[in-house]
Structure formats: C-alpha cells, structure tokens
mmJSON file of the N, C-alpha and C atoms, coordinates in Angstrom:
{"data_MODEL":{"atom_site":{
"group_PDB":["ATOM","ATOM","ATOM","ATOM","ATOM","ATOM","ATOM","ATOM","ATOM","ATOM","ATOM","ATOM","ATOM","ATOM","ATOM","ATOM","ATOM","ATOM","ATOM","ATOM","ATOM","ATOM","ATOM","ATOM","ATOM","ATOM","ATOM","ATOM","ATOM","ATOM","ATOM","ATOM","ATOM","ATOM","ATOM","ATOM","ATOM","ATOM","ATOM","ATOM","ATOM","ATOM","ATOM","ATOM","ATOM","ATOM","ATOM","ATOM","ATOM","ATOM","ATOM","ATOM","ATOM","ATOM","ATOM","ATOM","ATOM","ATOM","ATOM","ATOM","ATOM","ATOM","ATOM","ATOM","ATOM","ATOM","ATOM","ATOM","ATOM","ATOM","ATOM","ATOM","ATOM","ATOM","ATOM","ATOM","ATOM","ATOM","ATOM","ATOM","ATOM","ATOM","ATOM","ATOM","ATOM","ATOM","ATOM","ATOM","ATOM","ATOM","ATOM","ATOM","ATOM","ATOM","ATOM","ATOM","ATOM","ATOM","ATOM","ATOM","ATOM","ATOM","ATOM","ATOM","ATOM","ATOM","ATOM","ATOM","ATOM","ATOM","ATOM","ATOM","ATOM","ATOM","ATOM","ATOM","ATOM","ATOM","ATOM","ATOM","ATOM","ATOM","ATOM","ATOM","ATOM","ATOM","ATOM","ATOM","ATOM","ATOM","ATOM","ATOM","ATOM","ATOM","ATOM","ATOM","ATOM","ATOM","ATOM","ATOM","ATOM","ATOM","ATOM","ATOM","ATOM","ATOM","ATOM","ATOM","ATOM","ATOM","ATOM","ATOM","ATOM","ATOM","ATOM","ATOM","ATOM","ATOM","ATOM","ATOM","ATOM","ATOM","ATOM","ATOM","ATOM","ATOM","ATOM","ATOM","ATOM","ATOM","ATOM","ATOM","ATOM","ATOM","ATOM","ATOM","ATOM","ATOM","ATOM","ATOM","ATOM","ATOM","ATOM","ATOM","ATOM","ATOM","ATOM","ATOM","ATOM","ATOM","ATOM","ATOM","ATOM","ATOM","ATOM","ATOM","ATOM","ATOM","ATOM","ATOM","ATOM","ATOM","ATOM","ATOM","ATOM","ATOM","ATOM","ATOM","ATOM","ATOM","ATOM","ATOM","ATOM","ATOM","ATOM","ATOM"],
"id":[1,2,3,4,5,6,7,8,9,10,11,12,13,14,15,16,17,18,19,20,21,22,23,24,25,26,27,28,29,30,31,32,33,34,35,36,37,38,39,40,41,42,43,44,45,46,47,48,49,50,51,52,53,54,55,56,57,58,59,60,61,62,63,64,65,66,67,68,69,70,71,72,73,74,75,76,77,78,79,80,81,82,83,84,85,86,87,88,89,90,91,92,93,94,95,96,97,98,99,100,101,102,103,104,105,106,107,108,109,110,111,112,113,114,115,116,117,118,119,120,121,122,123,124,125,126,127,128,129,130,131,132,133,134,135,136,137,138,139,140,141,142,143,144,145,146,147,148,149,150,151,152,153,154,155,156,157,158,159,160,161,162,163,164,165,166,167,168,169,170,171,172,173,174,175,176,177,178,179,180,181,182,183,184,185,186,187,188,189,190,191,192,193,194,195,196,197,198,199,200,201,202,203,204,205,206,207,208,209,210,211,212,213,214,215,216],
"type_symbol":["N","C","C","N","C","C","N","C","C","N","C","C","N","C","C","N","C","C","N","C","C","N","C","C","N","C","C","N","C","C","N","C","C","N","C","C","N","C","C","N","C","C","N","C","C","N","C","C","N","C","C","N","C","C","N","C","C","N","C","C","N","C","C","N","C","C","N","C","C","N","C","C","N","C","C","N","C","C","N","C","C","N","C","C","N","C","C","N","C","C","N","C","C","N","C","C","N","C","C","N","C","C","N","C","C","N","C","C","N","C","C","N","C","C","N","C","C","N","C","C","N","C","C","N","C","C","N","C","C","N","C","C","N","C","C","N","C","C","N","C","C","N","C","C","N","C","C","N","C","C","N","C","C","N","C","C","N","C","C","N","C","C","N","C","C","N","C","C","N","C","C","N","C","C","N","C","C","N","C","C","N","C","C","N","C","C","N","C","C","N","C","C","N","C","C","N","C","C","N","C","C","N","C","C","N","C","C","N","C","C","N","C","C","N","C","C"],
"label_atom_id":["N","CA","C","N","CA","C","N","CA","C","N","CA","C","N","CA","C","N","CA","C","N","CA","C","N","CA","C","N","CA","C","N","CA","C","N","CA","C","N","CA","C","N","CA","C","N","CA","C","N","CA","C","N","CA","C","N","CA","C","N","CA","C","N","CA","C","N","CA","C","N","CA","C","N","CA","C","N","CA","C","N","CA","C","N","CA","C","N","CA","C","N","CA","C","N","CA","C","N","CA","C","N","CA","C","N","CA","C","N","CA","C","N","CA","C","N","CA","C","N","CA","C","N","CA","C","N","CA","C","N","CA","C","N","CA","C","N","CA","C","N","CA","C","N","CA","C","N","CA","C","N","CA","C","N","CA","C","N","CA","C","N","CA","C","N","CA","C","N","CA","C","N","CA","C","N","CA","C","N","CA","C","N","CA","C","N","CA","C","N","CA","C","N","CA","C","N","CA","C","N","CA","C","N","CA","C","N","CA","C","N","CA","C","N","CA","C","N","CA","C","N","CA","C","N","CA","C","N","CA","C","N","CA","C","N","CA","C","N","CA","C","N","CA","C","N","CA","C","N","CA","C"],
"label_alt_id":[null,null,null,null,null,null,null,null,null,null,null,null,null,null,null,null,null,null,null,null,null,null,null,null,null,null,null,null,null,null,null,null,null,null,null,null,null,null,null,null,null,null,null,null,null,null,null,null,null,null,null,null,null,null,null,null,null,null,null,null,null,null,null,null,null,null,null,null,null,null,null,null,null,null,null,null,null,null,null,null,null,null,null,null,null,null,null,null,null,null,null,null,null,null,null,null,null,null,null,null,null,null,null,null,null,null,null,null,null,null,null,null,null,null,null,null,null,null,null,null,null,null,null,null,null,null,null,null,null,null,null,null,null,null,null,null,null,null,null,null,null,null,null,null,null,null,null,null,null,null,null,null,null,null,null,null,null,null,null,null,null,null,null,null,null,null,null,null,null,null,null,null,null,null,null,null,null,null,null,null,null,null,null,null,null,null,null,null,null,null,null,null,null,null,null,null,null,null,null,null,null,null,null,null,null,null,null,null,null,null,null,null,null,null,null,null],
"label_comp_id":["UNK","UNK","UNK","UNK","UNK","UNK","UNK","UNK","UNK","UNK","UNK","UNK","UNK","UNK","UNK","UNK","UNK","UNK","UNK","UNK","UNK","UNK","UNK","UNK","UNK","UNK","UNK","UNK","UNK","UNK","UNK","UNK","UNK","UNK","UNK","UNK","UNK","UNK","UNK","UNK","UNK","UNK","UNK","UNK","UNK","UNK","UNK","UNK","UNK","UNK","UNK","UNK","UNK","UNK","UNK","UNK","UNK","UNK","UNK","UNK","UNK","UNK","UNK","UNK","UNK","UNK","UNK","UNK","UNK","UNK","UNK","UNK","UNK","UNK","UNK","UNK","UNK","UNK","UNK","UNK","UNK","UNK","UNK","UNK","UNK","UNK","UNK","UNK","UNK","UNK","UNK","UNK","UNK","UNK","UNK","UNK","UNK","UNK","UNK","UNK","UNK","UNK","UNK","UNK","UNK","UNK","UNK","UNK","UNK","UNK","UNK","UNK","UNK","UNK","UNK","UNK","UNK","UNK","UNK","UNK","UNK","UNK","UNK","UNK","UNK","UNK","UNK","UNK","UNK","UNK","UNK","UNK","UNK","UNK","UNK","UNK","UNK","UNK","UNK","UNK","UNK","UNK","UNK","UNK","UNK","UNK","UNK","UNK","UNK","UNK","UNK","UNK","UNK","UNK","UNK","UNK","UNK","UNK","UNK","UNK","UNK","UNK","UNK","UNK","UNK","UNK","UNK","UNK","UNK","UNK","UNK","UNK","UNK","UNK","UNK","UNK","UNK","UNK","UNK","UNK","UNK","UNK","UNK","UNK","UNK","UNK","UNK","UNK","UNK","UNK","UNK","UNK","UNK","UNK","UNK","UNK","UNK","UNK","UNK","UNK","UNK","UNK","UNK","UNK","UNK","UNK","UNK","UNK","UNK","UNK","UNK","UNK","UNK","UNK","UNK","UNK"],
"label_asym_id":["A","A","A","A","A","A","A","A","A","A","A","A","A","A","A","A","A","A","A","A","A","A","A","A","A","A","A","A","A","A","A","A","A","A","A","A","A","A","A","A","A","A","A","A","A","A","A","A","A","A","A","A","A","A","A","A","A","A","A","A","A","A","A","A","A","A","A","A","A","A","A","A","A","A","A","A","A","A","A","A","A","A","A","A","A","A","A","A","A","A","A","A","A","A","A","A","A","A","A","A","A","A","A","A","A","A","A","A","A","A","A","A","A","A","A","A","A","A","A","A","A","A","A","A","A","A","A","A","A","A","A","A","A","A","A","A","A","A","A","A","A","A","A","A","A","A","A","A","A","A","A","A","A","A","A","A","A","A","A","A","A","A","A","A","A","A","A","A","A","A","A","A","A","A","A","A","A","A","A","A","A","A","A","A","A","A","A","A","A","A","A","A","A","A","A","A","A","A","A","A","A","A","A","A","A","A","A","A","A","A","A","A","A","A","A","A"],
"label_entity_id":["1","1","1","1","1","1","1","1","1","1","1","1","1","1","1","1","1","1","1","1","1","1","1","1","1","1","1","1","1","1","1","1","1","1","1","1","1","1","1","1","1","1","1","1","1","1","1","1","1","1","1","1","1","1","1","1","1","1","1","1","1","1","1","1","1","1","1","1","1","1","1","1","1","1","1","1","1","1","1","1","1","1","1","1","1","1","1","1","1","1","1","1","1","1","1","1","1","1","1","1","1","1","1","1","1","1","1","1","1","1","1","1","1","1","1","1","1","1","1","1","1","1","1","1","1","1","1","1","1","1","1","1","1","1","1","1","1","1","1","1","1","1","1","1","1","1","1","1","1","1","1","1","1","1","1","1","1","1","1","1","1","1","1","1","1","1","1","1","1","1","1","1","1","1","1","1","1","1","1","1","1","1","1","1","1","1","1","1","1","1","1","1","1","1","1","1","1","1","1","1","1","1","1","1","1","1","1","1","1","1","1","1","1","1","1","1"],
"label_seq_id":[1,1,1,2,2,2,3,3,3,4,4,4,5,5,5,6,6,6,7,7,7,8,8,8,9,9,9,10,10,10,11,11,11,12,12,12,13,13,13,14,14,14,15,15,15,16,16,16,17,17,17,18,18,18,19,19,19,20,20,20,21,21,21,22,22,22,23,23,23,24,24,24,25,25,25,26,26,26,27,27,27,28,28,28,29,29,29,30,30,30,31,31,31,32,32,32,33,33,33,34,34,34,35,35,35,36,36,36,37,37,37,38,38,38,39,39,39,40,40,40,41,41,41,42,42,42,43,43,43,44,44,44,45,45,45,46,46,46,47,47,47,48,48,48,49,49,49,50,50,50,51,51,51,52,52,52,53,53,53,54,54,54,55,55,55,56,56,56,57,57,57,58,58,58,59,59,59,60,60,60,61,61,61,62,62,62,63,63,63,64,64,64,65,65,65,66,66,66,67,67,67,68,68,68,69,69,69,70,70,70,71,71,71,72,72,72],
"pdbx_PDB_ins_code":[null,null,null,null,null,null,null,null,null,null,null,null,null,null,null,null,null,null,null,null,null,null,null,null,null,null,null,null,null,null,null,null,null,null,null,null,null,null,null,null,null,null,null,null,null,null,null,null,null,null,null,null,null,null,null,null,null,null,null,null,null,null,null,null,null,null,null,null,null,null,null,null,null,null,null,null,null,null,null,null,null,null,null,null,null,null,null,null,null,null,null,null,null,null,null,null,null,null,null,null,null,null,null,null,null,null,null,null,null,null,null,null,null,null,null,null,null,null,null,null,null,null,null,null,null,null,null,null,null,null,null,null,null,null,null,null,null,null,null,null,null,null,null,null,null,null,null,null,null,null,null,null,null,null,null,null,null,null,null,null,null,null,null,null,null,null,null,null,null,null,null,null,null,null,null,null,null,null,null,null,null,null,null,null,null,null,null,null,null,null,null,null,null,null,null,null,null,null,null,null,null,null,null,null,null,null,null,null,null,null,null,null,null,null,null,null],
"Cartn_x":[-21.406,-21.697,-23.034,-23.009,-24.444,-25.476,-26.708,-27.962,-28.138,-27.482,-27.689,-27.048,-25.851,-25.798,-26.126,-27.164,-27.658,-28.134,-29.102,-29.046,-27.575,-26.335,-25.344,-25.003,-24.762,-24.103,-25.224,-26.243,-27.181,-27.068,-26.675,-26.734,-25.302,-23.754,-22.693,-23.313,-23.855,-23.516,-24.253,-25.756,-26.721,-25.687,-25.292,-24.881,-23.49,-22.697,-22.069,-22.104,-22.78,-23.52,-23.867,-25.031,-25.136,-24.312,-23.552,-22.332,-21.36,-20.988,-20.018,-20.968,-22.483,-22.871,-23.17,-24.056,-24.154,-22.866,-21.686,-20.692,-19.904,-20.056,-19.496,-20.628,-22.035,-22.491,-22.314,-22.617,-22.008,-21.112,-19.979,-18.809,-18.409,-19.318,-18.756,-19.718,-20.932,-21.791,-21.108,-20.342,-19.695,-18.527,-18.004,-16.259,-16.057,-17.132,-16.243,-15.896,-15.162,-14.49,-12.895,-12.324,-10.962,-9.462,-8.755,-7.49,-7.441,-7.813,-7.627,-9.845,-9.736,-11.417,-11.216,-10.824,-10.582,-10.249,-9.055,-9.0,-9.773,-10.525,-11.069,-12.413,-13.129,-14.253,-13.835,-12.431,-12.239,-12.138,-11.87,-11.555,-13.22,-14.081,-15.712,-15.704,-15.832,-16.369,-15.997,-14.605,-14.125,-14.87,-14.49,-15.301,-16.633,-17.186,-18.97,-19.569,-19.172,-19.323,-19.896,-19.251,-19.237,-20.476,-20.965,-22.054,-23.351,-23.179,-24.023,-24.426,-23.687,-23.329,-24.423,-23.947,-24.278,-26.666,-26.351,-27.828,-28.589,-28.1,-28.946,-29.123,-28.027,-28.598,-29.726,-29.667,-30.324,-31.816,-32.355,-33.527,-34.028,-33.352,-33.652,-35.055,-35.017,-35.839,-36.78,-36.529,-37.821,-38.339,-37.903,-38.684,-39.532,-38.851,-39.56,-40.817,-40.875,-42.293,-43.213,-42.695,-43.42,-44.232,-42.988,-44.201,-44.898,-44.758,-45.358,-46.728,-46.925,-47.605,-48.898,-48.306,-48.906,-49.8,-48.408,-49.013,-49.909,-50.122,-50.447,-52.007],
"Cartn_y":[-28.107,-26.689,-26.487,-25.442,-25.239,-24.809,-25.439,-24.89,-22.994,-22.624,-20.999,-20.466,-21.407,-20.655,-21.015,-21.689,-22.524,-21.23,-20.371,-19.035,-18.415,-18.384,-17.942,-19.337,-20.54,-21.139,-21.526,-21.378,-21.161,-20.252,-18.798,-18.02,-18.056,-18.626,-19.002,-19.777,-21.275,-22.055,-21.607,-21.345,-20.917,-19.646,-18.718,-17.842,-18.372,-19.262,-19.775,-20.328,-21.483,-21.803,-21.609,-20.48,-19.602,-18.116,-17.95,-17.054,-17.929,-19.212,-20.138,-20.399,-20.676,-21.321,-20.022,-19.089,-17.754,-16.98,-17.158,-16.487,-16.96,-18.381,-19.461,-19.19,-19.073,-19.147,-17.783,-16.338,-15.134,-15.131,-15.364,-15.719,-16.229,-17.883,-18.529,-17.897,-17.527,-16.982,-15.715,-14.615,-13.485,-13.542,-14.598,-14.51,-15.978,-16.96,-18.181,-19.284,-20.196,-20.841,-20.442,-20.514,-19.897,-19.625,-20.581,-20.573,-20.088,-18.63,-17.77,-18.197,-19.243,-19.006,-19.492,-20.308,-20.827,-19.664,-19.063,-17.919,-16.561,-16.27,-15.308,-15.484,-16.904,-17.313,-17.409,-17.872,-17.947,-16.329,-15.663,-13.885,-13.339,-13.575,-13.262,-13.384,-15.057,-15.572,-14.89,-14.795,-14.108,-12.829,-11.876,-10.429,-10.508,-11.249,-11.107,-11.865,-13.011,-13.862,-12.767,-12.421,-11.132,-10.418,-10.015,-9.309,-10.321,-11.491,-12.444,-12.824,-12.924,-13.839,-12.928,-11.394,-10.466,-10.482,-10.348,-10.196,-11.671,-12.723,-14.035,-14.344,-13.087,-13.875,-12.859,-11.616,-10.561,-10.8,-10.681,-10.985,-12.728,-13.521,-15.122,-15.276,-14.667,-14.107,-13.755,-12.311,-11.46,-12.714,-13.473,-13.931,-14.974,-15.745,-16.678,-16.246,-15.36,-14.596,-14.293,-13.831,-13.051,-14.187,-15.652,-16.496,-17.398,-17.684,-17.891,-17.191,-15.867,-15.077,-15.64,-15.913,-15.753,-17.031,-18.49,-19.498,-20.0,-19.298,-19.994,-18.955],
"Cartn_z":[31.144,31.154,31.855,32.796,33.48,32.72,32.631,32.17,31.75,32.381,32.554,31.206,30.879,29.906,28.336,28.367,27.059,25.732,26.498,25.382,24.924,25.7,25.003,24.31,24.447,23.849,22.237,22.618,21.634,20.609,21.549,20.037,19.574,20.025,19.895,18.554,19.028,17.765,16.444,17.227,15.439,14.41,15.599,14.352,13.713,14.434,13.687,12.293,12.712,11.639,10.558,11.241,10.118,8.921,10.335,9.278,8.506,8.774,7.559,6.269,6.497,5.251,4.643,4.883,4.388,3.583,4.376,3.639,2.706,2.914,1.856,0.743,0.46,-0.273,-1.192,-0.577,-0.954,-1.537,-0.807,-1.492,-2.887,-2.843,-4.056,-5.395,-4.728,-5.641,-6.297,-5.896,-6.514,-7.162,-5.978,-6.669,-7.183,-6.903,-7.481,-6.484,-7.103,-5.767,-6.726,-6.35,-6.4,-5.455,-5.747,-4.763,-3.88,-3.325,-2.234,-1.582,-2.129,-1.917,0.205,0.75,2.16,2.928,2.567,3.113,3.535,1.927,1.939,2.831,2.629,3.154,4.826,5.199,7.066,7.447,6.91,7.179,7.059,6.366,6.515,7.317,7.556,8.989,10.044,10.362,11.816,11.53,10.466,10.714,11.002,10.827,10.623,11.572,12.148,13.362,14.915,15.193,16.162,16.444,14.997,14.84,14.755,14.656,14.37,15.323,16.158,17.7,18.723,18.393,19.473,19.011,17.484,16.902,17.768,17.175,17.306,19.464,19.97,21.438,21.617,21.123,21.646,21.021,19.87,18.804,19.302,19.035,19.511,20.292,21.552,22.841,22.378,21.381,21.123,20.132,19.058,18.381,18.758,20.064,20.501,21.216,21.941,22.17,21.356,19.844,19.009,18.538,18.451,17.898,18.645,19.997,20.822,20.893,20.767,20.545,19.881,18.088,17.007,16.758,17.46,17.339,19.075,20.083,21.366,21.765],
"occupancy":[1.0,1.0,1.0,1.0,1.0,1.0,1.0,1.0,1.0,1.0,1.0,1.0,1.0,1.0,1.0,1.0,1.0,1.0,1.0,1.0,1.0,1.0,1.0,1.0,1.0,1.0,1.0,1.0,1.0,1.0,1.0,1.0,1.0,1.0,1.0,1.0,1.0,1.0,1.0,1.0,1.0,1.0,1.0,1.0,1.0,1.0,1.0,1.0,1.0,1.0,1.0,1.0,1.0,1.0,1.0,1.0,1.0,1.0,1.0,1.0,1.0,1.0,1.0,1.0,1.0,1.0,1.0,1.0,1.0,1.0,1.0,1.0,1.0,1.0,1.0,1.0,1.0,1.0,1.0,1.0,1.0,1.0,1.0,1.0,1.0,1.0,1.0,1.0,1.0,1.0,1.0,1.0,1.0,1.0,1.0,1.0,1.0,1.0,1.0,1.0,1.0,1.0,1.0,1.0,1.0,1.0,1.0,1.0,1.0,1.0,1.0,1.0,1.0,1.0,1.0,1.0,1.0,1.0,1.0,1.0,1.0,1.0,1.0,1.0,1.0,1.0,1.0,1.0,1.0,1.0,1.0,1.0,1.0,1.0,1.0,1.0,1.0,1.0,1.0,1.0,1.0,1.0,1.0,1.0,1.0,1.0,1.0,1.0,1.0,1.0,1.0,1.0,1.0,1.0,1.0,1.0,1.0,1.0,1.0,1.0,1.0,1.0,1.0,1.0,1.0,1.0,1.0,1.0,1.0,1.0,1.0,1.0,1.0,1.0,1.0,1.0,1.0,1.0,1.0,1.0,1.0,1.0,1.0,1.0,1.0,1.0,1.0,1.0,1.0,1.0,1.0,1.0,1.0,1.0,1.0,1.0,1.0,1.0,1.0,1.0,1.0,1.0,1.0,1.0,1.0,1.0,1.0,1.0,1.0,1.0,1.0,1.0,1.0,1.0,1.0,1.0],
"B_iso_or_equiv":[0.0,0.0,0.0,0.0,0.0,0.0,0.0,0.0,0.0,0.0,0.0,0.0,0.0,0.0,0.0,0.0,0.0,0.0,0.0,0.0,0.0,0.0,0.0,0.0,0.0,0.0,0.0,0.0,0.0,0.0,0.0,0.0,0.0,0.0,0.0,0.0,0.0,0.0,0.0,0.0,0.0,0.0,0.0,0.0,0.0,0.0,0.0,0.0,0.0,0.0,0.0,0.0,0.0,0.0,0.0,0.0,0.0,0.0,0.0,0.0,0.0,0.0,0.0,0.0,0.0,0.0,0.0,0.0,0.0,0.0,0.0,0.0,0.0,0.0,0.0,0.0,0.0,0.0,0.0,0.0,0.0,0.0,0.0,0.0,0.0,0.0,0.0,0.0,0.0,0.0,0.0,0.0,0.0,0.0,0.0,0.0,0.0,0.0,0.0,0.0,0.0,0.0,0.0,0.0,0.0,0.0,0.0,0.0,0.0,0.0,0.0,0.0,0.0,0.0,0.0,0.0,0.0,0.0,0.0,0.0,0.0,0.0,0.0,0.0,0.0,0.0,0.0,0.0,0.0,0.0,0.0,0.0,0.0,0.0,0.0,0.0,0.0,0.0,0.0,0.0,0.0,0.0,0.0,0.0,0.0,0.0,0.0,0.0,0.0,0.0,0.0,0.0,0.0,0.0,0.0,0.0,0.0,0.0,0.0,0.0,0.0,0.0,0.0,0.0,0.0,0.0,0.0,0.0,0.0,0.0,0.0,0.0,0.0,0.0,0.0,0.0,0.0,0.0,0.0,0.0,0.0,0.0,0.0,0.0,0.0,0.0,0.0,0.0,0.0,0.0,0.0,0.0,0.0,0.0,0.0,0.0,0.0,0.0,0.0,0.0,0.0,0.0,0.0,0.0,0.0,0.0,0.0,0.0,0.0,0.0,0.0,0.0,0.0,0.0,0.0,0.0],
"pdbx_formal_charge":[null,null,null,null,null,null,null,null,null,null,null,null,null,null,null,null,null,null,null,null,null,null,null,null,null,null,null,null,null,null,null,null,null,null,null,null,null,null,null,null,null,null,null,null,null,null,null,null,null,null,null,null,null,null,null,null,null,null,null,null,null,null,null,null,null,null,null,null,null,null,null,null,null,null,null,null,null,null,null,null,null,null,null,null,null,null,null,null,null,null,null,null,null,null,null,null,null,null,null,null,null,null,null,null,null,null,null,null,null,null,null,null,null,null,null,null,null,null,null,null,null,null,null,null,null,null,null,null,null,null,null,null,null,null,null,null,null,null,null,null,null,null,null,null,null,null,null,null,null,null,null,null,null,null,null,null,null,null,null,null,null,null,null,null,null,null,null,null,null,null,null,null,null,null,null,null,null,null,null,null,null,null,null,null,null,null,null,null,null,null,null,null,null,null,null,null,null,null,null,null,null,null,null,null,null,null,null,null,null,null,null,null,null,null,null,null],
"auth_seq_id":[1,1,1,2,2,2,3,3,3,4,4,4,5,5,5,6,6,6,7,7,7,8,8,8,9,9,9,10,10,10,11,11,11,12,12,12,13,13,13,14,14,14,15,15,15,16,16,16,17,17,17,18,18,18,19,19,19,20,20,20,21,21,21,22,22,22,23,23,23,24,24,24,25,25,25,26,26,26,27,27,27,28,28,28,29,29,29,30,30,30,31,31,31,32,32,32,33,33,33,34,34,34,35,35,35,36,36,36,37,37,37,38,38,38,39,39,39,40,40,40,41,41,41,42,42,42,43,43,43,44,44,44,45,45,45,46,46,46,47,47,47,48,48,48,49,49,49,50,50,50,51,51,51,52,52,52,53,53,53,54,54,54,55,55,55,56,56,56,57,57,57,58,58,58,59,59,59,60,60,60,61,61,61,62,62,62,63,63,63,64,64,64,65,65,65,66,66,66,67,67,67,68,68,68,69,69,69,70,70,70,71,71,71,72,72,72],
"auth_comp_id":["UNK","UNK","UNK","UNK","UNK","UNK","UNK","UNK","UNK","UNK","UNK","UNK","UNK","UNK","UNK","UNK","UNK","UNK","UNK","UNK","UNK","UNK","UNK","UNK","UNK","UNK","UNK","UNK","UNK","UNK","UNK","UNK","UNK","UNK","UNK","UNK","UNK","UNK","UNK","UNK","UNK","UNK","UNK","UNK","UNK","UNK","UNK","UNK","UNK","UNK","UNK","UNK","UNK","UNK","UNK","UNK","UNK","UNK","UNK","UNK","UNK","UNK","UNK","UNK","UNK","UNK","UNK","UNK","UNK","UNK","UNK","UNK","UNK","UNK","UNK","UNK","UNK","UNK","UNK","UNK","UNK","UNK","UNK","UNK","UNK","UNK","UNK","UNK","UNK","UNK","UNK","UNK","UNK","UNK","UNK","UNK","UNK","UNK","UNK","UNK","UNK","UNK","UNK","UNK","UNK","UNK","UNK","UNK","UNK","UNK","UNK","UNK","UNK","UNK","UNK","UNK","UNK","UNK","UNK","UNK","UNK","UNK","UNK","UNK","UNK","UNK","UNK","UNK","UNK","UNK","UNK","UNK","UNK","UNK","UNK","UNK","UNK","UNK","UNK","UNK","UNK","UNK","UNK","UNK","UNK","UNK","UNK","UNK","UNK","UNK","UNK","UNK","UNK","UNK","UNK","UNK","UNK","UNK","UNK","UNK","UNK","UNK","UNK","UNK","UNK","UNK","UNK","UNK","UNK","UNK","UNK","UNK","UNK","UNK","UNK","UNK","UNK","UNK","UNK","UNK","UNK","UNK","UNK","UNK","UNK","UNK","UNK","UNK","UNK","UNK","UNK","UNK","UNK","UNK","UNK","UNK","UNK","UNK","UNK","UNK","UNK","UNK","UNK","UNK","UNK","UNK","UNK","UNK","UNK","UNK","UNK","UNK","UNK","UNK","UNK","UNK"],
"auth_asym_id":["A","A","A","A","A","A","A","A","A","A","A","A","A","A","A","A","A","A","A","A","A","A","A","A","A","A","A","A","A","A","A","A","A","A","A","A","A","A","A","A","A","A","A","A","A","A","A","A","A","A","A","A","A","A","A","A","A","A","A","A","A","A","A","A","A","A","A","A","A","A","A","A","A","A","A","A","A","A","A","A","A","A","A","A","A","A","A","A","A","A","A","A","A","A","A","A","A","A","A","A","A","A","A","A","A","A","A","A","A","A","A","A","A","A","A","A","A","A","A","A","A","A","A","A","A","A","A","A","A","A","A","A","A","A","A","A","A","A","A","A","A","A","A","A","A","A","A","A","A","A","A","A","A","A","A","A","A","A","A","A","A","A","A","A","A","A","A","A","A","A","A","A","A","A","A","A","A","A","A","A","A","A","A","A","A","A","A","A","A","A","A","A","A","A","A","A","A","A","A","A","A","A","A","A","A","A","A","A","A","A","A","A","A","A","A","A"],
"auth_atom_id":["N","CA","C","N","CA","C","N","CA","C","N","CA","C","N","CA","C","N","CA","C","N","CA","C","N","CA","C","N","CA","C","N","CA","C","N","CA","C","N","CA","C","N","CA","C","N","CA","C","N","CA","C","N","CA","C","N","CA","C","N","CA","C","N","CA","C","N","CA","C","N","CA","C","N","CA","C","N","CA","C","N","CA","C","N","CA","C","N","CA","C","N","CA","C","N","CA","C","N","CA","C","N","CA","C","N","CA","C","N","CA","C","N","CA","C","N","CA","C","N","CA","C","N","CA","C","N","CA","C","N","CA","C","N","CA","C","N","CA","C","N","CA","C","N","CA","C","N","CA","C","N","CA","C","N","CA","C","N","CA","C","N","CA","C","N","CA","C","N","CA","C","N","CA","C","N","CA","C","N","CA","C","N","CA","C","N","CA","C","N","CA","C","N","CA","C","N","CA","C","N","CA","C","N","CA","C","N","CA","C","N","CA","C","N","CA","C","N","CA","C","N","CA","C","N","CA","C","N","CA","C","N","CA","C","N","CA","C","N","CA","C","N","CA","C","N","CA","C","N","CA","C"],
"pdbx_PDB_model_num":[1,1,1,1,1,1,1,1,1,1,1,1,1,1,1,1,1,1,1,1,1,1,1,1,1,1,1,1,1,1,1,1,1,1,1,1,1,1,1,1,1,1,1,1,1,1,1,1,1,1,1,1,1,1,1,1,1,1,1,1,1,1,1,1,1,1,1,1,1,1,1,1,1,1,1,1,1,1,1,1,1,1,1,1,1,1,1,1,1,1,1,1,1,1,1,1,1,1,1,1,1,1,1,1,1,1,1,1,1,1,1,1,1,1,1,1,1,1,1,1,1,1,1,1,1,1,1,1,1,1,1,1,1,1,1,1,1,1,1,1,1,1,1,1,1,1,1,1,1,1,1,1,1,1,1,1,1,1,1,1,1,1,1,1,1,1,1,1,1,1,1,1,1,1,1,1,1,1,1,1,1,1,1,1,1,1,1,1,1,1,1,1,1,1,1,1,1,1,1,1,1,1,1,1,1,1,1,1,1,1,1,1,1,1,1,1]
}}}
C-alpha cells in the first residue's frame, strides 16, 4: 500500500480497535454477556465504526499538533 495513504489506514485501524473493545465493554457492562451477546456486540460495531472512522481521521491531525504544540 502506498505511503499516502497511512492516515486513512491509520484512522481505519485505531477506530476499529477502538469501537470493538469500547462496545464490547458497554455492552457486557449493561447487558451482561448473554447468548445474543456476539451478535448484539457485531451490530454496535458496524453502526458505530463509521462514525469512529470518519472522527479519528479528521481530529488525529488536530491532536497531533496540539501536542506537538504543548510538548515541543
């Protein structure tokens, strides 16, 4: 994969990432783990992934400046 696109595949994997363990934890924390628990936890993920994906490429940038900033 070309260099160019390392910020998308970047914010691809972090928010991944981060939307499975986040929603698995939500999840088991409210409802449990519970028979329909795989399901209910792969249907988060797809809904919420999207929005994660779009936040972590857009913010990523700004934060790396901000702390570039704070710490340089």
């Amino acid at each position: 994969m070309p260099a160019r696109f390392a910020p998308i595949l970047f914010g691809a994997l972090l928010s991944m990432i981060m939307v499975a363990v986040v929603t698995a934890f939500v999840l088991a924390i409210n409802q449990g783990l519970h028979p329909g628990f795989f399901a209910q936890w792969s249907k988060s993920c797809m809904t919420t992934w999207p929005m994660a994906f779009v936040t972590v490429t857009i913010v990523a940038p700004l934060v790396r400046k901000a702390v570039s900033k704070v710490t340089g």
